[in-house]
C-alpha positions as CSV (number, residue, x, y, z in Angstrom):
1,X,-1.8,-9.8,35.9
2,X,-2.3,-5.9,36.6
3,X,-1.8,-4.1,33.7
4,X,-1.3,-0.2,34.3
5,X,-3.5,1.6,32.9
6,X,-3.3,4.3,30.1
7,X,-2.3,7.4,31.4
8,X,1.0,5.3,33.3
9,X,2.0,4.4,29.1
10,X,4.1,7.2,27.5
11,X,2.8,8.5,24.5
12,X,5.5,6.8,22.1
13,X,4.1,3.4,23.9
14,X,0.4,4.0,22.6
15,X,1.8,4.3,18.8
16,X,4.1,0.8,19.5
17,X,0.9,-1.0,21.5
18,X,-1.2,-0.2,18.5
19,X,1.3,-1.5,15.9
20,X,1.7,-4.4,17.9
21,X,-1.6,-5.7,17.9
22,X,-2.4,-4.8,14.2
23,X,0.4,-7.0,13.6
24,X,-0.8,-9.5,15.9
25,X,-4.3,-9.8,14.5
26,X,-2.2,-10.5,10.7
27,X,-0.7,-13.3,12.3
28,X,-3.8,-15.3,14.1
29,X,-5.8,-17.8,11.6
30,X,-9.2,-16.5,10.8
31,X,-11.2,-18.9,12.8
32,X,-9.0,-17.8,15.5
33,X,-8.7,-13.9,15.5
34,X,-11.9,-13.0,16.7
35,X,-11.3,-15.1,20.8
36,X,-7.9,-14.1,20.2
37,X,-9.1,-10.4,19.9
38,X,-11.8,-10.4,22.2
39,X,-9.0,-11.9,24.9
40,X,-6.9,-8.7,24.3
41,X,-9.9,-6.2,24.9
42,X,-8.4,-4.9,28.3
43,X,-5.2,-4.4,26.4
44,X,-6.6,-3.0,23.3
45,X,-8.4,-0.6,25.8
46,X,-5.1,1.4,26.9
47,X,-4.8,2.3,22.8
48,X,-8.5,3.4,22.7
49,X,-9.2,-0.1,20.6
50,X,-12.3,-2.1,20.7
51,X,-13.0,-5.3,18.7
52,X,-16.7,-5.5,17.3
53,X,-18.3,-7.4,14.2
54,X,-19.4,-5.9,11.4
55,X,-22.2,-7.7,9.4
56,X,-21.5,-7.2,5.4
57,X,-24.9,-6.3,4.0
58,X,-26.1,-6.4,0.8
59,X,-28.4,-5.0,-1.5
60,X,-30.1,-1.1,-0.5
61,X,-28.3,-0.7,2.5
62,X,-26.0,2.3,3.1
63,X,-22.1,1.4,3.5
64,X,-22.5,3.7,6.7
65,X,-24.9,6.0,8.6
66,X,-24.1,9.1,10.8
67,X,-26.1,10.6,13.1
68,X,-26.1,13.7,15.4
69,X,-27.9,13.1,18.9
70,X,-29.0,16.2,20.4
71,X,-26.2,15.8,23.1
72,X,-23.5,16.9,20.4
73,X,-22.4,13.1,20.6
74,X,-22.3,11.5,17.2
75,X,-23.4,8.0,16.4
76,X,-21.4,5.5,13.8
77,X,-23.1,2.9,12.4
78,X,-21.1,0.5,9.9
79,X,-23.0,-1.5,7.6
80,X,-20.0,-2.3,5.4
81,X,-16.0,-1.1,4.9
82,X,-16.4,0.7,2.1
83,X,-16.0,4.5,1.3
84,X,-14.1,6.1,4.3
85,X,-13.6,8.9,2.3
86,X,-17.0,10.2,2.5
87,X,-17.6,9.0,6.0
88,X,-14.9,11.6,6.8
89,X,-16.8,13.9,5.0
90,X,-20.3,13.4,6.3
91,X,-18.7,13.4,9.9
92,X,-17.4,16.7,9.3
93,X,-20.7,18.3,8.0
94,X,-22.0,16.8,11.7
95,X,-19.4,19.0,13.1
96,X,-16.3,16.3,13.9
97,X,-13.2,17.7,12.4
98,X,-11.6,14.0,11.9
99,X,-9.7,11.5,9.0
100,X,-10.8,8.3,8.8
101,X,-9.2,5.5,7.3
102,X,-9.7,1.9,6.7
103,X,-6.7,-0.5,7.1
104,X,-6.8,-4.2,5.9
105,X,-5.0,-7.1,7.2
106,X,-1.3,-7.0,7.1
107,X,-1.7,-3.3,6.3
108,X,-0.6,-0.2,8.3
109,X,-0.4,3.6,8.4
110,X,2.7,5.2,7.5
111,X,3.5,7.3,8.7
112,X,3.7,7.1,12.5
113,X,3.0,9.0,14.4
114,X,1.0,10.9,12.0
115,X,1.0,13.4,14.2
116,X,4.0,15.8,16.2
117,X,1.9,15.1,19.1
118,X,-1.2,13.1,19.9
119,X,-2.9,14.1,23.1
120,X,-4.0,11.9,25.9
121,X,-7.2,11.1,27.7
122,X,-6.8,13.6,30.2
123,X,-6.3,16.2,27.4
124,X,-9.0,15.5,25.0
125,X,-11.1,11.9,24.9
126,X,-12.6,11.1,21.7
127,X,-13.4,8.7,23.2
128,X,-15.1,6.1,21.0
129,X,-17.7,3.8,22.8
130,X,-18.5,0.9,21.1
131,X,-22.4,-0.2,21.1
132,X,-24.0,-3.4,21.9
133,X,-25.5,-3.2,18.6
134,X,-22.5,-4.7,15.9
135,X,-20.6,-1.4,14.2
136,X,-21.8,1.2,16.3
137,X,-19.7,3.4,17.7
138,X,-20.0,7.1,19.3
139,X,-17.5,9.8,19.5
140,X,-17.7,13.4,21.2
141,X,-16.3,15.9,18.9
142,X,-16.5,18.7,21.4
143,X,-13.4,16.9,22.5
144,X,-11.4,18.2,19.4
145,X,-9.6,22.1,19.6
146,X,-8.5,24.5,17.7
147,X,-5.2,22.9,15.8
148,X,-6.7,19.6,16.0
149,X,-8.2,17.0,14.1
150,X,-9.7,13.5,15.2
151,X,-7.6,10.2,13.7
152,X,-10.5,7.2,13.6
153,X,-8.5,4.4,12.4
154,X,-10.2,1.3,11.7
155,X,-8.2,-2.0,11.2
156,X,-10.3,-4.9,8.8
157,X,-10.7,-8.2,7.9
158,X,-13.0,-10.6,6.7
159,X,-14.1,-13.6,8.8
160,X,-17.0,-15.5,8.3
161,X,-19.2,-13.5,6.6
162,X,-18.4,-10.6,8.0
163,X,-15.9,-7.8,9.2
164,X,-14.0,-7.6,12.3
165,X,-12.8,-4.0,13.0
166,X,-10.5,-2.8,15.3
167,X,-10.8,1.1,16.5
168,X,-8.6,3.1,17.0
169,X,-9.5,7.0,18.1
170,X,-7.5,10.1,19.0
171,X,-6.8,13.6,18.6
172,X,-3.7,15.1,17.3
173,X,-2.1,18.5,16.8
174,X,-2.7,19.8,13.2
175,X,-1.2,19.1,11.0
176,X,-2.1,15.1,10.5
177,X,-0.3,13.3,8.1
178,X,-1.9,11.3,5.2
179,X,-2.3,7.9,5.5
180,X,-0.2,5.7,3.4
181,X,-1.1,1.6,3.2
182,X,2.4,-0.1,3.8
183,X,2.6,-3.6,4.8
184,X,3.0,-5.2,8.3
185,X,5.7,-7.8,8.2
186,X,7.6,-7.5,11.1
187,X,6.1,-7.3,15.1
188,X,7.5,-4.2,16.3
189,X,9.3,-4.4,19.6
190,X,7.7,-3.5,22.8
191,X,10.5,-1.6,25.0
């Protein structure tokens, strides 16, 4: 099948897409989410959405590391799902104006949008690229304006051993709404 590619979806489709598969993932049985996700990639492409594993470590290792590369890009590296709060915070001191929030199975953001408008690729990519190396991820906050804030959105579970997290990345007009954990019962229709 051809599937179109982002900039063909209009903006309300991104928001529905997203839901979609968050609610998708709820539904699959552990042992099967991770071929289930990685079958989806393409499609979790068009909503800037790339399925990785995240290894839970224990003992002296940091939840998270940031780090600047001398390109203005900014590396991600997630050790474990645990204090978004301040990985908001540290990105911001490395100069990415962004909200990050962790969402658990058969959990969502509400509300949506969180934003009056998002902006597409063409406008401004934040482009998250996921690494070969398990929860790595870059994003280019050069990408985000005056008036604008970054949304990372990462969607988590547990399966065997270890974390399987969903991205989701893009910039929105200020101002961006808070994120509220409500729970994903119904599949939201596709139109």
């Amino acid at each position: 099948m051809n599937w179109p590619t982002e900039r063909e979806l209009p903006e309300g489709r991104h928001r529905l897409l997203k839901e979609f598969v968050m609610t998708e993932i709820d539904k699959r049985p552990a042992k099967r989410r991770v071929p289930r996700l990685a079958m989806l990639a393409p499609v979790l492409g068009l909503a800037v959405a790339a399925a990785v594993s995240v290894p839970l470590l224990f003992g002296g290792t940091p939840a998270y590391a940031v780090e600047k590369r001398p390109d203005g890009l900014i590396d991600i590296t997630l050790n474990e799902v645990k204090n978004p709060e301040q990985l908001q915070e540290d990105l911001r001191a490395a100069g990415a104006e962004v909200v990050v929030n962790y969402i658990p199975m058969g959990k969502k953001c509400s509300p949506q949008p969180r934003s009056s408008h998002f902006l597409g690729k063409e406008e401004a990519r934040l482009a998250v690229f996921p690494s070969p190396e398990p929860g790595r991820f870059t994003i280019d906050p050069r990408v985000i304006g005056e008036g604008q804030t970054g949304v990372l959105e990462f969607s988590v579970s547990e399966n065997n051993g270890g974390v399987v997290a969903g991205i989701w990345a893009r910039v929105g007009q200020n101002p961006i709404a808070e994120c509220e954990l409500v729970d994903t019962t119904d599949a939201p229709l596709l139109h």
